[in-house]
N, C-alpha and C positions, 0 to 999 in steps of 0.2 A: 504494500500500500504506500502511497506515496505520502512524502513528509509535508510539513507545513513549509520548509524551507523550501524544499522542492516544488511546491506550488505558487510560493513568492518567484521563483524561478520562471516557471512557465508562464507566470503573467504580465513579469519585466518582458521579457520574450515578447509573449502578444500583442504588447503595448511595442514594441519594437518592429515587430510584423503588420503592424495594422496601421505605422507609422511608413513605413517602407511601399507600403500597396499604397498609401491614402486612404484607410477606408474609412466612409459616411455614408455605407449603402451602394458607392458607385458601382459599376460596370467595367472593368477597365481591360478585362482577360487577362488581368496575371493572374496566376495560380493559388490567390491567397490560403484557399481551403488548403489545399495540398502542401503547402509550407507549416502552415500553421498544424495541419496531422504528423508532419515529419518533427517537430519540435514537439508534439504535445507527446509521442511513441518513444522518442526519447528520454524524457523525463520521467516516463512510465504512467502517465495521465488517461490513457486509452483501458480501453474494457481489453480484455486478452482475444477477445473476435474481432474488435476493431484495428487492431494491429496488426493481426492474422490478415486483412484482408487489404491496411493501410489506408481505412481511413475510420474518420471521426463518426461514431454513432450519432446520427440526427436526426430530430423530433420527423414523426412523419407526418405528413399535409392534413391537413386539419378537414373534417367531412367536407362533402361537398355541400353546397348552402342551394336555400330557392329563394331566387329573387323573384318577387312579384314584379308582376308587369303594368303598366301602366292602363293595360285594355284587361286589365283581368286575367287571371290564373297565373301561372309562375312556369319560369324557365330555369334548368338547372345550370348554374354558373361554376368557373372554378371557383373553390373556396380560400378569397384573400380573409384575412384575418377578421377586417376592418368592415363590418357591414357595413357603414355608412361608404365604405371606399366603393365594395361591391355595387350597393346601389346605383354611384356615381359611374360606374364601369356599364351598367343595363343599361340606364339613359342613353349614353353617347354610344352606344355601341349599335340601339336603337334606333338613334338618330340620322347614325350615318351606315346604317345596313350594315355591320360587321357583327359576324359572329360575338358573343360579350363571352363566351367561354375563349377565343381567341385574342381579346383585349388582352383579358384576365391572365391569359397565360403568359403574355408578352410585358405585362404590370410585372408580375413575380420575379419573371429573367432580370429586364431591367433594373429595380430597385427593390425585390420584396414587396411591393406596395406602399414605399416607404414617400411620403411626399417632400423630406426632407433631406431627401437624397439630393446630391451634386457629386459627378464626376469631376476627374483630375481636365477631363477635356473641357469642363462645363457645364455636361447635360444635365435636365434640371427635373427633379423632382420623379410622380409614380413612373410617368413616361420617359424621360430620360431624355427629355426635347431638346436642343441644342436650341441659344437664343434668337440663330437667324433661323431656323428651320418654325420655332414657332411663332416669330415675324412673317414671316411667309403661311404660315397655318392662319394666320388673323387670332392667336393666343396669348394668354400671359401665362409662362410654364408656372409663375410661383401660387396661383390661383388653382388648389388641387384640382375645382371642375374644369378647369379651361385646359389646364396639362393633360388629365384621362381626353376631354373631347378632343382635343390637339389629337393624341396617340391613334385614337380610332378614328380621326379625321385621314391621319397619315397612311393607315394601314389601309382605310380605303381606295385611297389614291395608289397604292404599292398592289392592290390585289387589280384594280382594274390596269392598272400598267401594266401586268403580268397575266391580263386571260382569268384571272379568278385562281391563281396557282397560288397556294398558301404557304409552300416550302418558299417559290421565288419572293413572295412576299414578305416574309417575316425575313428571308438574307438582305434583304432593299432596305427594309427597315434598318438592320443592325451595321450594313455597308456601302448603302447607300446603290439605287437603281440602277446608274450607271456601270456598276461592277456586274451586278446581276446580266445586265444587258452585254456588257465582253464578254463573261464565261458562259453566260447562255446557259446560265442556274448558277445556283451555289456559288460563289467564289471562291477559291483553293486556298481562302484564308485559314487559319486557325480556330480564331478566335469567334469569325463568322460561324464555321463547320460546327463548334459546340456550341453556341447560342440559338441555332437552328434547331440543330437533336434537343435541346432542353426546352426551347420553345414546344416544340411537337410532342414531346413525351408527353410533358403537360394535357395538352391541346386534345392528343387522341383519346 
């Protein structure tokens, strides 16, 4: 079992790791988990299967929720934490014809849900709206409704620029269209390649 000393240890540590990423929720594709499970296996902080397998045991996604609909009866959404956020996810998602199970999945990659998220690039807030990106949306990302309608404003624009392709879509979203459009899908990024699979996992 590990010591108190050893747990002062791995928290200088994380506090060191979490300095080194940036992290405030951002997005940014360094590996923070993965650094942060190789320091925590270290110190002996892991369950003996999470080691075994290299990484951190984490809470699993909270039930799925039903969001009522505004015409009556209810649609099942992913389950962000924050009903009030979910709510805000069904509206615009409504508004602008996007799947809100798809919003929703694309809110969690992004920032958790978190509206007080900011990237080391900038991006602001659940959506993760870069300030000219939602200058051009007609948004203010720091106004959490207007960042979700922003997000599922964007993703509408990304799925009709791609045929209704929800893979091509959600890589547009995280790399912007014009990549999607040279590789003619996915772009052979990294960072892209797993923000897609986690988007979709979600999703499907």
């Amino acid at each position: 079992m590990i010591s108190l000393s050893g747990v002062k240890a791995v928290q200088a540590r994380i506090a060191e790791i979490q300095q080194e990423f940036g992290i405030a929720g951002s997005v940014t594709g360094k590996p923070f988990q993965a650094t942060l499970d190789a320091e925590l296996k270290k110190a002996g902080a892991l369950p003996e299967e999470a080691q075994r397998v290299g990484v951190a045991q984490r809470p699993q996604s909270p039930q799925k929720t039903m969001v009522a609909q505004a015409a009556g009866g209810t649609v099942e959404a992913y389950p962000l934490a924050d009903a009030s956020l979910s709510s805000l996810v069904q509206e615009a998602s409504s508004k602008f014809g996007v799947d809100a199970k798809l919003v929703s999945a694309v809110a969690e990659v992004e920032s958790g849900g978190n509206q007080a998220s900011v990237s080391e690039a900038g991006a602001i807030g659940v959506m993760q709206l870069m300030p000219d990106t939602a200058r051009a949306l007609g948004v203010n990302p720091y106004d959490e409704k207007e960042n979700v309608e922003g997000g599922a404003k964007y993703l509408r624009q990304m799925l009709d620029t791609f045929g209704g392709d929800v893979k091509k879509a959600v890589a547009a979203y995280n790399a912007g269209p014009q990549a999607v459009k040279e590789y003619g899908g996915v772009p052979p990024y990294r960072e892209t390649q797993n923000y897609v699979n986690k988007v979709l996992d979600i999703y499907q």
